[in-house]
C-alpha positions in Angstrom: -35.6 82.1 -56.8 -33.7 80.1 -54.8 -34.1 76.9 -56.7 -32.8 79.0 -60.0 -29.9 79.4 -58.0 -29.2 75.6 -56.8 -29.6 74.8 -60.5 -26.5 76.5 -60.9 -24.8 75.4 -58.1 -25.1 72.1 -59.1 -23.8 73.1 -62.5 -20.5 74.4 -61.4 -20.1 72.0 -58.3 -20.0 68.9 -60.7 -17.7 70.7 -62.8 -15.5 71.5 -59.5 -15.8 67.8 -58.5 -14.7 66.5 -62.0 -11.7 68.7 -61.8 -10.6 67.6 -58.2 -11.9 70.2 -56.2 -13.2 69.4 -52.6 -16.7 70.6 -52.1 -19.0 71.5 -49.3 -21.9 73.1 -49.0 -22.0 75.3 -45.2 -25.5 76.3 -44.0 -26.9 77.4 -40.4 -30.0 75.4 -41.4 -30.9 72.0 -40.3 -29.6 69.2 -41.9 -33.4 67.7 -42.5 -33.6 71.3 -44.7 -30.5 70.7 -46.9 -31.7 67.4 -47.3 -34.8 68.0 -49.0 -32.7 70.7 -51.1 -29.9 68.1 -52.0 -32.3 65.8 -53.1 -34.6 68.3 -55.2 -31.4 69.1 -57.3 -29.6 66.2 -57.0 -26.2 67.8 -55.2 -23.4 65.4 -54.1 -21.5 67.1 -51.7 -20.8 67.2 -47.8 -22.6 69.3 -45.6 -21.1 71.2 -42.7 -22.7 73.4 -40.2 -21.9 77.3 -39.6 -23.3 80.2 -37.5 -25.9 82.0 -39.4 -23.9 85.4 -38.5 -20.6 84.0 -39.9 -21.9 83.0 -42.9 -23.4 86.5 -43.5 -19.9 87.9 -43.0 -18.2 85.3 -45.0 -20.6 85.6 -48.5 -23.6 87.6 -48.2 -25.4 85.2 -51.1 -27.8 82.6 -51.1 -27.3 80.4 -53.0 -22.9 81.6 -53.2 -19.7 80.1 -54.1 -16.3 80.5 -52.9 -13.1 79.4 -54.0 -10.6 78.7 -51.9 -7.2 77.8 -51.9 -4.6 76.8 -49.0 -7.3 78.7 -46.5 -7.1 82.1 -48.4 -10.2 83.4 -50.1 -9.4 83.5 -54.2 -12.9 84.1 -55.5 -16.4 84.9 -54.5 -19.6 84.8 -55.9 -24.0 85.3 -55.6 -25.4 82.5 -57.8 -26.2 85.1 -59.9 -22.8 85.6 -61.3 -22.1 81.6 -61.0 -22.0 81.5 -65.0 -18.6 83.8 -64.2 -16.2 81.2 -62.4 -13.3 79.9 -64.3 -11.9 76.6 -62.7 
């Protein structure tokens, strides 16, 4: 299920990265993990790390996006409803 979502990700990430947007992915994983991930899908964007805890409070989604812009939250979303964002 997981890699359904990433397929996605990557959809709307390159779309965000062709129209100037910054992008990072934030896991509590290790970065060996996301590694083997960005390279199954092909993603091309930075990695940072976060608490597991905070990102559970931030976007409880895995795979999720969110939007932001000048540090406030404008949009957020499961992978599910990816297919929804307007850039």
């Amino acid at each position: 299920m997981i890699g359904k979502g990433f397929l996605k990700v990557k959809k709307i990430t390159d779309e965000a990265l062709k129209n100037g947007y910054l992008v990072y992915v934030l896991t509590s994983s290790m970065a060996e993990d996301y590694d083997i991930i960005r390279k199954e899908f092909n993603l091309n964007f930075e990695l940072l790390f976060c608490d597991g805890t905070t990102l559970k409070t931030i976007i409880r989604a895995n795979p999720g996006i969110i939007t932001l812009k000048n540090g406030t939250v404008t949009g957020k979303w499961s992978w599910v409803d990816i297919d929804t964002i307007k850039l």
